[in-house]
C-alpha positions in Angstrom: -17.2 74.9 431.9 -13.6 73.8 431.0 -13.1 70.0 430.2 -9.7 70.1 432.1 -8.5 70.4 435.7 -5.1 72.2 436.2 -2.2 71.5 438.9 1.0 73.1 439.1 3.6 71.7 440.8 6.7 73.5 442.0 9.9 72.0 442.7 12.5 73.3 444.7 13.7 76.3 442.8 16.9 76.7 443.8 18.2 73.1 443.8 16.7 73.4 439.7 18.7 76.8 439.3 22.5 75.0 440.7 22.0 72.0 439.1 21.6 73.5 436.1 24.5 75.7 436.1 26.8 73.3 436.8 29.1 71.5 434.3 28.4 68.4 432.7 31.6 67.0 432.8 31.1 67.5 436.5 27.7 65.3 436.5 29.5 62.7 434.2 31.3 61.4 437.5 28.0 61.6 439.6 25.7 59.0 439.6 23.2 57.8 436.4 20.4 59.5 438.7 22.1 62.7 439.0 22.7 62.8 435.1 18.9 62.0 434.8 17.8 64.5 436.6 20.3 67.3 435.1 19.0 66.1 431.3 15.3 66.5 432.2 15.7 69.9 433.5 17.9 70.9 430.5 14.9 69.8 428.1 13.0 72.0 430.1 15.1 75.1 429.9 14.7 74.4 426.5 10.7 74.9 426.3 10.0 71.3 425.9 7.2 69.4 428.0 8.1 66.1 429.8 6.6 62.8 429.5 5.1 61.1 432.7 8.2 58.9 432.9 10.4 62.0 433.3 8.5 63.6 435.6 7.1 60.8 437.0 10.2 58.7 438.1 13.4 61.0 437.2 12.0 64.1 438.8 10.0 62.0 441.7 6.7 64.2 441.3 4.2 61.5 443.0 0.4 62.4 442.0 -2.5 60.1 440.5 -2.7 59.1 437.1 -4.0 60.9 433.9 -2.0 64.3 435.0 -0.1 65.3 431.6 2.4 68.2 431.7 1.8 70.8 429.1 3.4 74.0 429.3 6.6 75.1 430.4 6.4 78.9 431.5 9.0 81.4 431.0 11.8 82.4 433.6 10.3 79.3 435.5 11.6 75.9 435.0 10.9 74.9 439.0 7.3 74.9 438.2 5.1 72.5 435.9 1.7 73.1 435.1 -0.5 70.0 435.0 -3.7 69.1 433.0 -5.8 66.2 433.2 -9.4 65.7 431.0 -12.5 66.0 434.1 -14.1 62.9 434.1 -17.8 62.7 432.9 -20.4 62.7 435.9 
């Protein structure tokens, strides 16, 4: 028996897919939160994993504590797979 419990959690492709071909000199004039949001999704086209605060509170996935995101699959930056230790019972 595994000692984790997965999640994934998709976000809404297509609003992932235009706001990341869009031009940052573009989201310079749009708000801080815009720019935010644009950043984190560029780390993870770049295969990087976020931390909870940038998933957590730039990306506005709402779930209960101890999830950690660990993977970023290929072709599929709308969706982040989500691990969390099983507690002891």
């Amino acid at each position: 028996m595994g000692c984790y419990t997965f999640r994934y959690v998709v976000l809404d492709e297509m609003a992932c897919r235009t706001l990341l071909r869009r031009r940052w000199s573009r989201l310079r004039m749009a708000s801080a939160a815009c720019a935010r949001v644009y950043e984190t999704l560029e780390k993870l086209h770049r295969g990087k994993t976020l931390v909870e605060a940038e998933w957590r509170d730039v990306l506005g996935v709402q779930q209960s504590d101890g999830w950690h995101h660990y993977a970023v699959p290929p072709r599929e930056v709308h969706v982040l797979p989500m691990r969390r230790l099983r507690s002891a019972r």
